[in-house]
C-alpha positions as CSV (number, residue, x, y, z in Angstrom):
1,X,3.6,14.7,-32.4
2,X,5.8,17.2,-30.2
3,X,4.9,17.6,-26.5
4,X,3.6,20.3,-24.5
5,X,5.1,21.2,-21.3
6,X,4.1,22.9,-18.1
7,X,6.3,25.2,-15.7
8,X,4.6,25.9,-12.5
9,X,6.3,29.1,-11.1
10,X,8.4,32.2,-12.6
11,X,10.7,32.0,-9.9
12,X,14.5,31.1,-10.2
13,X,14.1,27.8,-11.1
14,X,11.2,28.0,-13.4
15,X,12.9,30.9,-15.5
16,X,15.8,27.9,-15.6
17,X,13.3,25.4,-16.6
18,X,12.3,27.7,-19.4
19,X,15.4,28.4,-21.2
20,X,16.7,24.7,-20.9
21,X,14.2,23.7,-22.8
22,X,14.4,26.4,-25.0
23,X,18.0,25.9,-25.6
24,X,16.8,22.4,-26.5
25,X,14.3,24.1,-29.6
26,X,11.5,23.2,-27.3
27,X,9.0,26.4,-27.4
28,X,5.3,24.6,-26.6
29,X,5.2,25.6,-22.6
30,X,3.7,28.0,-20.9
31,X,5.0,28.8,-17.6
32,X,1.9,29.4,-15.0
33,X,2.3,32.0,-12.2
34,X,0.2,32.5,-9.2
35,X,1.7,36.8,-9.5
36,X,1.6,39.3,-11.5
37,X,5.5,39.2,-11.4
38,X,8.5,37.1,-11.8
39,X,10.7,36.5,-9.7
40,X,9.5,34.6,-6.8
41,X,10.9,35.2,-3.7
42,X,13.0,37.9,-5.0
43,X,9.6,39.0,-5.9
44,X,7.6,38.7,-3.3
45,X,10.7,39.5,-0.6
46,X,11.4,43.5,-0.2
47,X,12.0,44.2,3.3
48,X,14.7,46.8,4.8
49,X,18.2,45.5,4.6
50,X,17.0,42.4,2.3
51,X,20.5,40.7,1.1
52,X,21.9,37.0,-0.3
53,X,23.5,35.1,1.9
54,X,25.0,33.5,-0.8
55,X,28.0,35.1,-2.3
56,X,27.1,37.4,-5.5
57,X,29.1,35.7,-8.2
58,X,27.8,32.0,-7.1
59,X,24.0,33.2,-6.5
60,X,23.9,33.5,-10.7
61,X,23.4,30.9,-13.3
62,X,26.5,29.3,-14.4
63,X,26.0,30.7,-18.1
64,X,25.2,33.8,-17.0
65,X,27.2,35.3,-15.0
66,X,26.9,38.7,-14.2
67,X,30.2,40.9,-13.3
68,X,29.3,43.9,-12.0
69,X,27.2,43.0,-8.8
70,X,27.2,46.3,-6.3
71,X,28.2,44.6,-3.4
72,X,29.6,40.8,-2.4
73,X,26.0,40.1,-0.9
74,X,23.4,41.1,-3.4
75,X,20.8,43.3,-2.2
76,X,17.3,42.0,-3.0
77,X,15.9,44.1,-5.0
78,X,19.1,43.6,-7.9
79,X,18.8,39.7,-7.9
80,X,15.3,41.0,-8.8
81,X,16.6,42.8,-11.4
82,X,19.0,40.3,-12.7
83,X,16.1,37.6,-13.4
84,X,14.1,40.2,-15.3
85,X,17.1,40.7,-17.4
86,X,17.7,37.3,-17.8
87,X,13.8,36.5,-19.1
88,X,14.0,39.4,-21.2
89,X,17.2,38.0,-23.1
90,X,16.3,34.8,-23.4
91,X,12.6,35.3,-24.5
92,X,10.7,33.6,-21.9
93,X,8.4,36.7,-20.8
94,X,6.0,35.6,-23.7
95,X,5.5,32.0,-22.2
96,X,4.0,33.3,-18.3
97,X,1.1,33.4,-17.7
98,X,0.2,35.7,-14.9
99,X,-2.2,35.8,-12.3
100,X,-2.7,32.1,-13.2
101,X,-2.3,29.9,-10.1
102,X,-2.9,26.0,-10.5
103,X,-5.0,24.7,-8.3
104,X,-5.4,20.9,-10.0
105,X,-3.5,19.1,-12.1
106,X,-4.5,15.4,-12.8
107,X,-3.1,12.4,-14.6
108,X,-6.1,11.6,-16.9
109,X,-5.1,9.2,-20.3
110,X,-1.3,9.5,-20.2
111,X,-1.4,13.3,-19.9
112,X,-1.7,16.2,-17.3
113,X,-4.8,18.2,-17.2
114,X,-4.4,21.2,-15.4
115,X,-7.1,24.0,-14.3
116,X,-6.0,27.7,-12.8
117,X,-7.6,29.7,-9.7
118,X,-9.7,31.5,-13.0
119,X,-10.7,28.0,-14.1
120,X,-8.9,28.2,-17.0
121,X,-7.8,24.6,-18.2
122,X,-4.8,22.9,-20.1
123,X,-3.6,20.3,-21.0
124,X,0.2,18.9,-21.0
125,X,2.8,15.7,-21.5
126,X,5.1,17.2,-18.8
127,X,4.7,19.1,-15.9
128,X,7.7,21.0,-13.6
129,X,7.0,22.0,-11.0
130,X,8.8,25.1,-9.7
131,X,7.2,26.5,-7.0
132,X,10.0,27.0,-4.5
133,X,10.2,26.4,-0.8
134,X,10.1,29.7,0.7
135,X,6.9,31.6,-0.4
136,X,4.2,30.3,2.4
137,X,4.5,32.7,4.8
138,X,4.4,30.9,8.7
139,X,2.5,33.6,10.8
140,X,2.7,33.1,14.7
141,X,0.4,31.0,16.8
142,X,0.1,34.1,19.5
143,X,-2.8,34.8,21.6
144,X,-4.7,38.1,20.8
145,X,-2.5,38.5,17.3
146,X,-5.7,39.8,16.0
147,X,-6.1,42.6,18.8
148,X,-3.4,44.7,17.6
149,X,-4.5,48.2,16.3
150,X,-1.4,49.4,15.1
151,X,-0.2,48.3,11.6
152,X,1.4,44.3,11.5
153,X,2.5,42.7,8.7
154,X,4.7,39.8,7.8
155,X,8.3,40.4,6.5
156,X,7.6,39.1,3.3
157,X,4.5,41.5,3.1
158,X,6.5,44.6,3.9
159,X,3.6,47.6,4.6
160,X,5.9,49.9,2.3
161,X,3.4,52.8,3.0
162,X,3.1,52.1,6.3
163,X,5.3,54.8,8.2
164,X,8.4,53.7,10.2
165,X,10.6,57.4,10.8
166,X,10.0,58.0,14.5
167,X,8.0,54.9,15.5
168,X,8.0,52.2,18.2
169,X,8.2,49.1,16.0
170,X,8.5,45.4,16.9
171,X,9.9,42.4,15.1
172,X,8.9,38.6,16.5
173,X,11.5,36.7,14.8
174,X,15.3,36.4,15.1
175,X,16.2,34.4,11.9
176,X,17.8,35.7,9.2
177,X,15.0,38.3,8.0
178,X,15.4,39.9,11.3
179,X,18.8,40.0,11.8
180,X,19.1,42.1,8.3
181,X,15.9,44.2,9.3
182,X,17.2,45.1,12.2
183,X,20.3,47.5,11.4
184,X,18.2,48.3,8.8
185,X,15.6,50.3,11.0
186,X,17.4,50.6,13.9
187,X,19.1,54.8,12.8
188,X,15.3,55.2,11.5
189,X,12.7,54.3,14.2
190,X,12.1,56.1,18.0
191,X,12.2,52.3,19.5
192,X,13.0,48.7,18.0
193,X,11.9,45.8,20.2
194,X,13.6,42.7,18.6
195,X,11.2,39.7,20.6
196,X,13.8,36.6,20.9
197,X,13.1,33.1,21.3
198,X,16.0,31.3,20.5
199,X,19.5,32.5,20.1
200,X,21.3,32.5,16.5
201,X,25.1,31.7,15.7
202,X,25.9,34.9,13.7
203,X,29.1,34.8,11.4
204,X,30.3,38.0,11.2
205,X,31.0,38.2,7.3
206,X,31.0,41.7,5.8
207,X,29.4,43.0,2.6
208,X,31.7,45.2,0.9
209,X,30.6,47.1,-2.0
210,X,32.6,46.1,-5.3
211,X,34.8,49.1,-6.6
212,X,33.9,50.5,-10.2
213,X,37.8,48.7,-11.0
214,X,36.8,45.4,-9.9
215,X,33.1,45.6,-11.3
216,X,34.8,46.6,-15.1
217,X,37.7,43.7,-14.5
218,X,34.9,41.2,-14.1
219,X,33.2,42.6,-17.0
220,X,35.8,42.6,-19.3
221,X,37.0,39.6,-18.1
222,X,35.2,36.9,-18.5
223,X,38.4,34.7,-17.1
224,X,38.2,36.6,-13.6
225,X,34.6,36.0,-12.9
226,X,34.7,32.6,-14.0
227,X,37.1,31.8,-11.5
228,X,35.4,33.9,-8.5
229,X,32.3,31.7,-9.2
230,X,34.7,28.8,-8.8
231,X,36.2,29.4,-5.8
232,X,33.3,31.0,-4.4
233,X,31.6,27.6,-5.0
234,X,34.5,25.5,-3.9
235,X,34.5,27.4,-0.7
236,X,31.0,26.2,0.2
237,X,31.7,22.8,-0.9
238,X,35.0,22.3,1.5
239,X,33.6,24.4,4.5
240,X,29.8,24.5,5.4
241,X,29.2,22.0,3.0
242,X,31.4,19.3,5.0
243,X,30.3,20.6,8.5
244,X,26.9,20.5,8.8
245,X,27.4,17.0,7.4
246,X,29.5,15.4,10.1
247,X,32.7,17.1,9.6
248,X,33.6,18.1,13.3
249,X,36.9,20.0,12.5
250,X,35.1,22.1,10.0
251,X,31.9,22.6,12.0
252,X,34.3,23.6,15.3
253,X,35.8,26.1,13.2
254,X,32.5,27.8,12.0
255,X,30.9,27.5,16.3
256,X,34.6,29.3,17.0
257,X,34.3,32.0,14.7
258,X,30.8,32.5,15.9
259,X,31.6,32.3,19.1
260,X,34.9,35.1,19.2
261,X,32.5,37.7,17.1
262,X,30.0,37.4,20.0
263,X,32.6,37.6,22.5
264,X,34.6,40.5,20.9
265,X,31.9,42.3,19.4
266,X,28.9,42.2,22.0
267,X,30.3,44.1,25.0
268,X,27.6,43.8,28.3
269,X,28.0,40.6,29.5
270,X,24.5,40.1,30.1
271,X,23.1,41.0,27.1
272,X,26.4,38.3,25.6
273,X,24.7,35.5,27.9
274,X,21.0,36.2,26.1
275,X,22.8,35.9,22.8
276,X,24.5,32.9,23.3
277,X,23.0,29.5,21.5
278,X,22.5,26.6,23.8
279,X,22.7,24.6,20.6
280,X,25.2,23.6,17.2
281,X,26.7,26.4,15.6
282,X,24.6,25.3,11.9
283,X,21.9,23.2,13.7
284,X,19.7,26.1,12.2
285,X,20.5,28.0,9.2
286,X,23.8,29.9,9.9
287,X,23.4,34.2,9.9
288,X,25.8,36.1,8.3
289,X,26.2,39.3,9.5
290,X,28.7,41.9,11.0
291,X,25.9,44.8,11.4
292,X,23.4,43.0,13.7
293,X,25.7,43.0,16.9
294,X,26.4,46.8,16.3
295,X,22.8,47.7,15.7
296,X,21.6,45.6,18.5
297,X,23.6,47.1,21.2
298,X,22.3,51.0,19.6
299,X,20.6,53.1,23.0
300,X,17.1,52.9,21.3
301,X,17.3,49.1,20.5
302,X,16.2,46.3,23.2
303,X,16.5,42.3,22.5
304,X,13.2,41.2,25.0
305,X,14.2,37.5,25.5
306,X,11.4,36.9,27.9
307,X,8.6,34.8,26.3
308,X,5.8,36.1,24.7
309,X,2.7,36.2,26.7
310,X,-0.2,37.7,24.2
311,X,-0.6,40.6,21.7
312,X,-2.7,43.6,22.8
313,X,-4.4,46.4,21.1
314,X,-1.3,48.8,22.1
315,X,1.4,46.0,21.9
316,X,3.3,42.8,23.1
317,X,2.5,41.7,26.6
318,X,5.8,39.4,27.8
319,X,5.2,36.6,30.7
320,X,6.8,38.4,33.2
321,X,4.0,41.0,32.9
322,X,5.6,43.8,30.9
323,X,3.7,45.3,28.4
324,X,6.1,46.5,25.2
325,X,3.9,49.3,23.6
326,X,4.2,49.2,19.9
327,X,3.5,51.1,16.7
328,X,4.0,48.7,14.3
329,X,4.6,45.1,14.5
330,X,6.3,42.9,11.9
331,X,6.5,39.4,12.1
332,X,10.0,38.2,10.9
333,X,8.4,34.6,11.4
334,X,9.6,32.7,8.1
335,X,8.0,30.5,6.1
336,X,6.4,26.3,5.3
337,X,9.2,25.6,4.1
338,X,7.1,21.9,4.0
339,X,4.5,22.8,2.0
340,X,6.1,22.8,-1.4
341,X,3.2,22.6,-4.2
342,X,0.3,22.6,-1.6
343,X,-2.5,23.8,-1.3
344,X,-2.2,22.1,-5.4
345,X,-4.2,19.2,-5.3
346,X,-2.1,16.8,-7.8
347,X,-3.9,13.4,-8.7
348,X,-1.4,10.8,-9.7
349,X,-2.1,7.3,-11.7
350,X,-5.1,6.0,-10.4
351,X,-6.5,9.2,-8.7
352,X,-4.3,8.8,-6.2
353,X,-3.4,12.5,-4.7
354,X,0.0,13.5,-3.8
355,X,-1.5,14.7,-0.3
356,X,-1.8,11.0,0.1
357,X,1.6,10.0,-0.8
358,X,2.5,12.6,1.4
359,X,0.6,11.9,4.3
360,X,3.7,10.7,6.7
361,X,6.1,13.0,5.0
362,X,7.1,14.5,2.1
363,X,9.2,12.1,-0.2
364,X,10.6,11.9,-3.6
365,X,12.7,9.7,-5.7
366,X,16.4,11.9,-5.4
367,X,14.2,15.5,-4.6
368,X,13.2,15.4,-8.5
369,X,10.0,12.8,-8.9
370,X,7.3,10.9,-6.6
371,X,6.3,7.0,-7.7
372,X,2.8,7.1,-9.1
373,X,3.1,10.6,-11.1
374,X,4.8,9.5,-13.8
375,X,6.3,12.8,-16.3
376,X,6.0,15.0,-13.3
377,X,9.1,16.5,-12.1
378,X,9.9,18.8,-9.4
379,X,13.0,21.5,-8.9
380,X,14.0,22.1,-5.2
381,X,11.8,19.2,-4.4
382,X,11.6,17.5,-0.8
383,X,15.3,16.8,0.5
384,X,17.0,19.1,-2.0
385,X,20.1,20.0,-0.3
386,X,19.0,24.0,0.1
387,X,20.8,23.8,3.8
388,X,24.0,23.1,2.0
389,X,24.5,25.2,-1.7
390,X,23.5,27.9,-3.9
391,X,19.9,26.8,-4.7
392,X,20.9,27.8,-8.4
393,X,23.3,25.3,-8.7
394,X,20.9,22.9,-7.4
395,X,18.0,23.7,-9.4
396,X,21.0,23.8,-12.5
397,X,21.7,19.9,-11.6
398,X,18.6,18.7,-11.0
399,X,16.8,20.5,-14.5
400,X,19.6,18.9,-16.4
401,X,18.6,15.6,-14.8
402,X,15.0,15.5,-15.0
403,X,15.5,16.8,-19.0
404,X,17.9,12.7,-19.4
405,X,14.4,11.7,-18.2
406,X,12.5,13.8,-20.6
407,X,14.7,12.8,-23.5
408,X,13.1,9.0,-22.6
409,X,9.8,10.1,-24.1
410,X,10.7,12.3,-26.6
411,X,13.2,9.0,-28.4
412,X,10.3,7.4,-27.9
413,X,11.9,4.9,-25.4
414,X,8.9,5.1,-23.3
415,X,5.3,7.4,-23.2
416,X,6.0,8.0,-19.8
417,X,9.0,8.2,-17.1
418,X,8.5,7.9,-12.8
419,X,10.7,6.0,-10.5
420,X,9.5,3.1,-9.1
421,X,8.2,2.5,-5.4
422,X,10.7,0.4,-4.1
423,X,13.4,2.7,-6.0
424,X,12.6,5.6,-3.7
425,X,12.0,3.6,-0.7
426,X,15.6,2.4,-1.0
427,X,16.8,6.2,-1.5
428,X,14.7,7.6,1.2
429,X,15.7,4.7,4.2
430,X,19.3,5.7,3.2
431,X,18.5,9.3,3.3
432,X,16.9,9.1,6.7
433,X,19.8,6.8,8.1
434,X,22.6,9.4,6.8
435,X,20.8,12.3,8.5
436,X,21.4,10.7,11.9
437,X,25.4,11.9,11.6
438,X,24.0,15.4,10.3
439,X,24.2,18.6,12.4
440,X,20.5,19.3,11.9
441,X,19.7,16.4,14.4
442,X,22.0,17.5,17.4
443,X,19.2,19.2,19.1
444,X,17.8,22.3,18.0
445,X,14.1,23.6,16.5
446,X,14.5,24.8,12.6
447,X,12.2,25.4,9.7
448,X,14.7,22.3,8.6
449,X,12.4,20.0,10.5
450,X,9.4,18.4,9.4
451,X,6.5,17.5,11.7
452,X,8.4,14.0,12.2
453,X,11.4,16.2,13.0
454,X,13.0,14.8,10.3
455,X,15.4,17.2,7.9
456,X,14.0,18.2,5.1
457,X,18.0,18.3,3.6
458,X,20.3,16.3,1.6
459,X,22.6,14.1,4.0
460,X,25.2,13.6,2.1
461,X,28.1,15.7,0.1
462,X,28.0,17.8,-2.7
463,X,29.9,16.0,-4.7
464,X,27.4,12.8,-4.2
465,X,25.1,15.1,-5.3
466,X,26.5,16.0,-8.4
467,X,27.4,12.6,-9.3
468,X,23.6,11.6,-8.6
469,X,22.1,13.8,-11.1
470,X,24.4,13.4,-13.3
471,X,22.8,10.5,-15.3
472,X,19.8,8.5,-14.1
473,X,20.2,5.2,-12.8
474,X,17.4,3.3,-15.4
475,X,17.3,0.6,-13.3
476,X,15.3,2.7,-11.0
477,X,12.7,3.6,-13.5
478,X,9.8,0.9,-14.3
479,X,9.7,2.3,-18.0
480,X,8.0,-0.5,-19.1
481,X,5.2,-0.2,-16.8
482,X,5.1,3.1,-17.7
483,X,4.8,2.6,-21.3
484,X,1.9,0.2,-20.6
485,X,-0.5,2.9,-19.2
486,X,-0.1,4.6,-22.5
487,X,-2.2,4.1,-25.6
């Protein structure tokens, strides 16, 4: 009897999910999304100025590369593009279903039963889950956020009909959302109030459009684009890779560069002083930008690096008093990047829930699988190393690992495939005593850190990574036990 399958999420890595197993002759999934799109953050992201800050030709699946990118730094709304072409080639529109969030899925008789916010129902061998880390927007604990008359919205909830030409706007926020928002508005609005908590290391890396000679080279040459996706690749791998790992030399080398474009390129020294981190250059995620400097310094553009006191009807009240008198606010204020498949409620072997095997933190068996929920599989899971890499070449490795697994029930070596306890244990103590020579622990606050203020990040080197999802280690697998539960 074949086996059905489940993708949770048309995002990047669930339109990967999708055609692996196609590309196996596997049709019998259906991929559930909570949208009425794909794309997922691509999707749901479409602010001013929205950009990759991963290098075009890398941010692309490695079989399908696409040559004639517009610019070295894709713009948003063409990675956008790209996925929809992508589905549409390889057939996989047919297989979402849309406005079809799951709410519960539960282990029940050696397979996955799974209802929908419409309270439609399923029922699977094999769930993957592929719901991405960045799509629960984090809104702002601030007094009086609720007061505001003017328009607000989060960044990944751009008001596109909300006018901006001419207005006093405000961004709370100075990650990387706001530091591409903000040349972005700053030639189109009377005032832009950027409010500033913590300073960012900004790498000034520019984002030159791709002539029509290079976009038709990479085209017709399949050769050249293979070999910018390499080096591209390689780059990340023997630079930021290594440094926010423990590798001093590289890491100074990053804080130096960050350090000269603020030096050369911010010209008051007071406003240089309220730019300048008191932390790691990489502690947080690294910005990438030569336009934010420039547009900051602009005569109708103000960084307000006093604290935030409360939100009023008419605007932002600081704590020295001042009251900053908006028309719009947008809050540039990131996402869980914690929550992964909640607010799901998943009931493993036994009823036990995965809120419960989560209750001290989020842990998984190598990122891909939790002990206790045996044929469910995640992509970009907890401690996928999304700090360090294109997240496509992660979800890449880690699809073609959890399919080895996969391949166990299909043979028929086993009904059923999860790691054991003690398996991830053993990974997990090693994972946390690695982190301890990372960059993410030196000292700073991040969306990194989870409420233990532990990293949610992969420790170790890419290569290590590679070599760890390149076939499972059996030993770790109680298949078994697994078989067992089965009848």
């Amino acid at each position: 009897m074949s086996k059905r399958f489940a993708i949770i999420g048309a995002g990047m890595s669930g339109i990967l999910a999708a055609i692996k197993l196609k590309q196996r002759g596997i049709e019998d999934f259906t991929i559930y999304e909570k949208a009425s799109r794909l794309g997922g953050t691509w999707r749901d992201n479409t602010y001013p100025g929205l950009s990759c800050d991963v290098p075009s030709h890398v941010y692309a699946y490695s079989f399908e590369l696409k040559g004639d990118w517009t610019r070295r730094f894709s713009p948003g709304a063409e990675i956008q593009r790209y996925f929809e072409g992508v589905a549409e080639k390889y057939g996989i529109e047919r297989h979402i279903r849309y406005n079809s969030e799951i709410t519960r899925a539960e282990h029940v008789d050696g397979r996955w039963r799974l209802r929908t916010s419409s309270r439609a129902t399923d029922t699977v061998d094999f769930v993957i889950a592929a719901t991405g880390v960045l799509h629960h927007p984090a809104m702002p604990d601030i007094p009086g956020l609720a007061d505001f008359k003017g328009p607000k919205f989060h960044s990944a909830r751009w008001g596109h009909a909300v006018p901006i030409h001419g207005k006093r706007v405000g961004i709370i926020g100075t990650g990387s959302t706001a530091i591409q928002i903000v040349p972005a508005l700053a030639d189109r609005v009377a005032k832009l109030s950027l409010f500033q908590r913590t300073a960012q290391w900004v790498l000034p890396l520019a984002n030159p459009f791709y002539s029509a000679e290079e976009k038709a080279m990479f085209r017709e040459s399949p050769e050249r684009l293979q070999q910018s996706y390499d080096f591209w690749s390689q780059r990340f791998v023997d630079t930021f890779a290594r440094a926010v790992i423990g590798n001093q030399d590289e890491l100074q080398k990053i804080e130096d560069a960050c350090r000269l474009n603020l030096e050369e390129n911010v010209h008051d020294p007071e406003l240089r002083w309220r730019l300048t981190p008191n932390y790691r250059a990489a502690c947080k995620r690294l910005i990438m930008s030569d336009e934010f400097y420039p547009a900051l310094q602009k005569p109708n553009v103000e960084l307000v690096t006093e604290g935030i006191d409360r939100i009023e009807a008419t605007g932002v009240r600081t704590k020295d008093g001042a009251l900053h008198v908006l028309d719009v606010l947008v809050l540039a204020t990131g996402f869980d990047g914690h929550a992964f498949l909640r607010p799901m409620e998943v009931l493993g072997e036994g009823g036990r829930t995965l809120a419960e095997a989560w209750s001290e933190a989020n842990e998984a068996y190598r990122s891909v699988a939790v002990p206790g929920f045996p044929n469910f599989f995640m992509l970009v899971g907890p401690n996928s190393p999304i700090g360090n890499f294109s997240v496509i070449m992660i979800s890449e490795l880690q699809i073609d690992y959890i399919l080895q697994l996969v391949d166990l029930v299909l043979e028929g070596r086993c009904r059923a495939v999860a790691p054991s306890a003690a398996a991830a244990r053993r990974f997990n103590d090693a994972l946390h005593e690695a982190m301890k020579g990372t960059v993410w622990v030196s000292g700073c606050r991040s969306w990194y850190l989870d409420r233990n203020g532990n990293p949610a990040l992969w420790p170790w080197s890419f290569d290590r990574f590679r070599a760890e999802m390149q076939k499972p280690d059996l030993a770790d697998f109680d298949l078994a036990s697994a078989a067992t539960t089965q009848v």
